[in-house]
N, C-alpha and C positions, 0 to 999 in steps of 0.2 A: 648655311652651307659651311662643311668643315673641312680642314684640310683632307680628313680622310675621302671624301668624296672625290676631293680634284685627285688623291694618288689612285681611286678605284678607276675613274675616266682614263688616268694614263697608260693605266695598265693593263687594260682590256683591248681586246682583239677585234672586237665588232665597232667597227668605226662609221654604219649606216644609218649615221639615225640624220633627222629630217629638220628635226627639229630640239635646239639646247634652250636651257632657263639658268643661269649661273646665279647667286644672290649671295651676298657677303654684308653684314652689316657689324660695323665696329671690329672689325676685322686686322688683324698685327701685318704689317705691311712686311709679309718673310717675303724675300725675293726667291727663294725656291719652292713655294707654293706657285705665285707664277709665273716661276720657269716653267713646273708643268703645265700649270693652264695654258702657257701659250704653246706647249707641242700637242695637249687636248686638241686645241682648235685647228690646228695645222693639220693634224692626221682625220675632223673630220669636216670632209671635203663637198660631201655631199648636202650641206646641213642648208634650208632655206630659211630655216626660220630661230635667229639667233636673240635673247634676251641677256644681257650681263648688270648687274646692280651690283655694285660697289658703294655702301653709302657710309660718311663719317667713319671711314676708314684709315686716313693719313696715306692714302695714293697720291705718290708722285709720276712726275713727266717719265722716270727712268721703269716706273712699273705696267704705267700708260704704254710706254714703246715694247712691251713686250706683248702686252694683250694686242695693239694694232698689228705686229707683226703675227700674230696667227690666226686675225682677219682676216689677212691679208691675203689669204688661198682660198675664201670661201665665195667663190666667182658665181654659186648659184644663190644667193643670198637674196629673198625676196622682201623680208621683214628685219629691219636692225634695229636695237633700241640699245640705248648706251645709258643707265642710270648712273652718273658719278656725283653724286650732290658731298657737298661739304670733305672735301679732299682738299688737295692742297694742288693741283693740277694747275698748270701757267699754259700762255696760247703755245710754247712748245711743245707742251703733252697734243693740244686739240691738233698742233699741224702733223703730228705723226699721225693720227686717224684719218687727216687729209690723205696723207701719202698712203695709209693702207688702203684706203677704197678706191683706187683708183683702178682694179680690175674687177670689183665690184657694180656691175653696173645695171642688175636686174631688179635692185632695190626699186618697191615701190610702195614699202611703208617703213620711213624714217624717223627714230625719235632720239632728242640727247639732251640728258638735263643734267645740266651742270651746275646748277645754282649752289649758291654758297662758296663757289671757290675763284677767291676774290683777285687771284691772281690772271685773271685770264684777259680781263680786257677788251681792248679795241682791237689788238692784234691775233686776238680768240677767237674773235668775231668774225674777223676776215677769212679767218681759217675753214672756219664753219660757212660761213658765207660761199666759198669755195669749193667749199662740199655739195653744199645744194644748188650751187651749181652748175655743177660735170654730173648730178644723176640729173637725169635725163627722164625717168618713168617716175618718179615719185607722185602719190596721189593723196598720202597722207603725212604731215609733216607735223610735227614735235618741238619747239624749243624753249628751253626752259633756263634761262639765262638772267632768273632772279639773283640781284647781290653779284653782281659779276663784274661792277667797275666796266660799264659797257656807257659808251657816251657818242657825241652826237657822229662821228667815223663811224663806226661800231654798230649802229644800229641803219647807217644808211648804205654799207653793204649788204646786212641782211636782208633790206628790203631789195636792192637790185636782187639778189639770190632768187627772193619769192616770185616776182616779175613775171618771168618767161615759163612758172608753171602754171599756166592754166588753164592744166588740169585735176589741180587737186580740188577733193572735197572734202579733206579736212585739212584745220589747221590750227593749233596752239599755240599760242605767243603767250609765256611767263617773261615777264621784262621789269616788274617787280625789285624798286630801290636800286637802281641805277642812277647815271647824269644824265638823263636824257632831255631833249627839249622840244620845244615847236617844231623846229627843222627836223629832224629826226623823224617826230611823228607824222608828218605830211610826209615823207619821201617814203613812211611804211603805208598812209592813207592810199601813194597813188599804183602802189604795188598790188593793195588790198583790190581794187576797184578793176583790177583785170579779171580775178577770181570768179567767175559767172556760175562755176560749176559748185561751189564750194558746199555742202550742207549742213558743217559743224566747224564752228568759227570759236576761239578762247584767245580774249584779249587781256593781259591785267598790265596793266600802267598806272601799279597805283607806287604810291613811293618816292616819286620824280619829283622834286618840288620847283621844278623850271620849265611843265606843262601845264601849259593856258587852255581856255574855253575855245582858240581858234582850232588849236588838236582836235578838240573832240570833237566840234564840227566837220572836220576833213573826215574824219575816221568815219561819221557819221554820213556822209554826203556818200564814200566811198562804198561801205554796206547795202548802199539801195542797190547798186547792179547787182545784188548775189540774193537774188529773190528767191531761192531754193532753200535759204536754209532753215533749218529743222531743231537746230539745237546753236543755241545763242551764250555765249559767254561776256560779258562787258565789267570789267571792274572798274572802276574812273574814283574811287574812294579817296578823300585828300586832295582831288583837283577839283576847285568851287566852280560850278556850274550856274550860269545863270540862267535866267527866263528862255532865252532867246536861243540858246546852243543846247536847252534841254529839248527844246522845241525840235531841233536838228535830229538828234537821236529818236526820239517820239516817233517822225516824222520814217525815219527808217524802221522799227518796229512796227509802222504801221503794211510795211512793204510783206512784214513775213507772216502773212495770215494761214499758215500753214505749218507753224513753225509749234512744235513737242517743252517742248524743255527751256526755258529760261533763268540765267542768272544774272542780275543786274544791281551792280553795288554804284548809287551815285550818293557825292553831297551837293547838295544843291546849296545857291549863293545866296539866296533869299526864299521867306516862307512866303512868297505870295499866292495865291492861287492859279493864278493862270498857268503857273510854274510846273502843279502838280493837276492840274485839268490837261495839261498836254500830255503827261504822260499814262494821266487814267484813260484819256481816249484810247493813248496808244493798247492799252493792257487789255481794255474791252473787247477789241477785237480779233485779238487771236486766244479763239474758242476752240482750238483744239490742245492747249497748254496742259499735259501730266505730270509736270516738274516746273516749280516756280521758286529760285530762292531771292526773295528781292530785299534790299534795305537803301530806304532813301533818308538820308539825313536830312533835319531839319523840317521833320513831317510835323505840320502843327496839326487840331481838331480835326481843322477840313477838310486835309488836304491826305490825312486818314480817311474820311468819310467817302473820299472822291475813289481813291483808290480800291479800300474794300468793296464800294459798289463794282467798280471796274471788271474785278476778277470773280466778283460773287457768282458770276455763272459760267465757269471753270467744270462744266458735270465730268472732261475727262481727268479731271485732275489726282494723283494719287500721292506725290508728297509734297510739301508743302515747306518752306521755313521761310519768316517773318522774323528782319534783325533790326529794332526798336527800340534798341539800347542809347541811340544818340537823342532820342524823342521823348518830350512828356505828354505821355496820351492820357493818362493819370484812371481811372474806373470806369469813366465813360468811354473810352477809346477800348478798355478793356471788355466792351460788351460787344462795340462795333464790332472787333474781331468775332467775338463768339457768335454773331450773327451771321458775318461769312462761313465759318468753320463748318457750322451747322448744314451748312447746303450743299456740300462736299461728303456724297454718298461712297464714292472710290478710294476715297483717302486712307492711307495704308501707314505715312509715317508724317510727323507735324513736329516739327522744331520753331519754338519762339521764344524769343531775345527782347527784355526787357533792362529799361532803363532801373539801376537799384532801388527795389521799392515804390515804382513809379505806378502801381497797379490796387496793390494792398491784396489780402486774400478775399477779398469781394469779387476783387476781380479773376482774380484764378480761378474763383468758384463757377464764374458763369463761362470760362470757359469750360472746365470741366464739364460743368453742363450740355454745355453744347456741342461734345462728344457722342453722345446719347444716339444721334442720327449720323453717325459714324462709323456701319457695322463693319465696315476692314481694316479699321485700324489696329494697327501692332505696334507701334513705338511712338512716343510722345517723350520730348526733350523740351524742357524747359529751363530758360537761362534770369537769373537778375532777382531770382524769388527771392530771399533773403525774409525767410519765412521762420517762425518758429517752430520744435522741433513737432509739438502736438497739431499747429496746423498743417503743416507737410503730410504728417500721415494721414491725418483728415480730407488733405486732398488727393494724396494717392486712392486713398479708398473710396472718397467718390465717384473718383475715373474709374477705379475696377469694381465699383456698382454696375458699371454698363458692359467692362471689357476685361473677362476674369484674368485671361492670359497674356494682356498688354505690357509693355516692359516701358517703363517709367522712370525719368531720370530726373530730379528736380534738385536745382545746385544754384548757390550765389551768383557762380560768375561763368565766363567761358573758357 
């Protein structure tokens, strides 16, 4: 977006439109640019459907109050989304967006992500907390409040916020490297567990190094009433997990047998088996999965073996990514995979993450191989090869033995 764009929006006559998309990145913070985006938004009045991204731009509170103030008239507003990441915005930028939406109240898809802008706080939080609120119809909500100096106030406002909607069916929690604690995450677990209706749930709490295995069990325990959902997000990376609380979570995927799409990042606190038998039970059973990105640290031989079995009959499955980088599954592990691989006829796009060198190009190869019965695949990413320069081409070119027009990414690291 350039400034010429915001002076042609101002200066134009037809003010009907329905729907705006605003986007600025790394953008000079002229305060007369906007000046006119906010008489933009004020003049149009009819707009339901508002998008603004500001990202890495040096926005402050006193630029933030001019955009809230020509929010502030668009009383038919059914979709907001607020992209501000990596600004310089403090919770008094977030309370002037409190105070603009307050005649706003047909919203009923919500989204604001502010991560990166480390000034905002627990008093940010409240702000926004606030916000969600006084709307009253929201069905789909947004927040993305990585890096935000948000602690355990902070995060048990937000969950009173969540509380009393439930009606929503989506719901995004970025919470990512905050102060967050146990406290905190039970008081968002018992927010969670109102949500009956919800069918696309994104949790990441990874970052926190002052949440325990009891967290994840509440979170876990709380999940099971929302038996509808369809698309599972769980990040818990960096909180050690052990037998017993992996079991909890297991124990809730086993509820969503119904459920499209999964992303599930845990480390687990020990390799035993039982560890990873609760969670391969869990995987076996939801057979209708076409999106799986999973990585479980601390995967030893077995507990590989358990899991590949688990997902090996995924026939809706079409992409796929396996992150392996914390594991030594060493040539043998690298075949297990190409065993699964191979029985994945839909599969469309395959990303896998290896530990550096943890494979050798033995092992690449029988992956490659095991592309062969792959006929829709289009993109294959491969991470931790640390290959030389004539085996690399050796193995692009065995992949495009099978798949002329496949786009192939093979690189060191991530």
């Amino acid at each position: 977006m350039s400034p010429e764009v915001v002076e042609n929006l101002h200066q134009q006559n037809n003010f009907d439109y329905k729907a705006l998309e605003l986007q600025f990145y790394k953008f000079a913070a002229d305060s007369q640019i906007y000046q006119k985006l906010q008489k933009v938004l004020q003049n149009f009045k009819s707009l339901t459907y508002l998008v603004i991204k500001i990202i890495n731009s040096d926005v402050n509170n006193q630029l933030i109050e001019k955009i809230a103030d020509g929010i502030s008239n668009l009383q038919k507003l059914t979709h907001l989304s607020l992209y501000l990441s990596k600004n310089q915005i403090s919770s008094k930028g977030v309370g002037y967006i409190e105070n603009c939406l307050y005649q706003c109240q047909s919203i009923r898809i919500l989204k604001f992500s502010f991560n990166g802008n480390q000034q905002l706080g627990n008093q940010g939080a409240k702000h926004l907390a606030n916000i969600i609120q006084k709307q009253e119809n929201i069905i789909e909500l947004t927040i993305n409040l990585a890096d935000c100096q948000i602690g355990e106030s902070g995060i048990k406002n937000i969950a009173n916020s969540i509380k009393k909607h439930e009606n929503l069916t989506k719901l995004y929690l970025n919470l990512h490297n905050n102060s967050l604690t146990d406290y905190g995450i039970t008081k968002l677990s018992e927010s969670i567990q109102n949500l009956k209706k919800i069918t696309q749930f994104k949790l990441n709490i990874e970052g926190n190094s002052n949440i325990y295995n009891s967290s994840i069990s509440s979170i876990a325990e709380a999940l099971k009433n929302s038996i509808s959902i369809k698309k599972l997000t769980l990040k818990f990376f960096n909180i050690h997990i052990n037998s017993n609380h992996g079991q909890k979570i297991a124990e809730s995927l086993e509820k969503f047998q119904n459920m499209t799409e999964l992303t599930l990042k845990l480390s687990q606190e020990d390799e035993n088996q039982m560890a990873h038998q609760n969670i391969a039970n869990a995987l076996q059973k939801l057979e209708y999965i076409s999106k799986l990105d999973l990585f479980i640290s601390d995967l030893n031989l077995e507990g590989l073996k358990l899991i590949s079995q688990a997902i090996k009959s995924y026939k809706y499955i079409s992409q796929l990514r396996l992150c392996l980088f914390d594991n030594q599954i060493g040539l043998e592990g690298a075949k297990i995979i190409a065993e699964t691989i191979q029985t994945y006829y839909e599969l469309t796009n395959l990303t896998l993450q290896f530990d550096r060198d943890s494979i050798g190009i033995e092992g690449f190869n029988s992956i490659a191989q095991s592309l062969e019965k792959c006929k829709n695949i289009k993109k294959i990413i491969l991470y931790g090869c640390y290959l030389s320069k004539s085996d690399q081409q050796d193995l692009e070119q065995r992949i495009k033995n099978f798949h002329k027009n496949i786009q192939i990414q093979i690189q060191d690291d991530d």
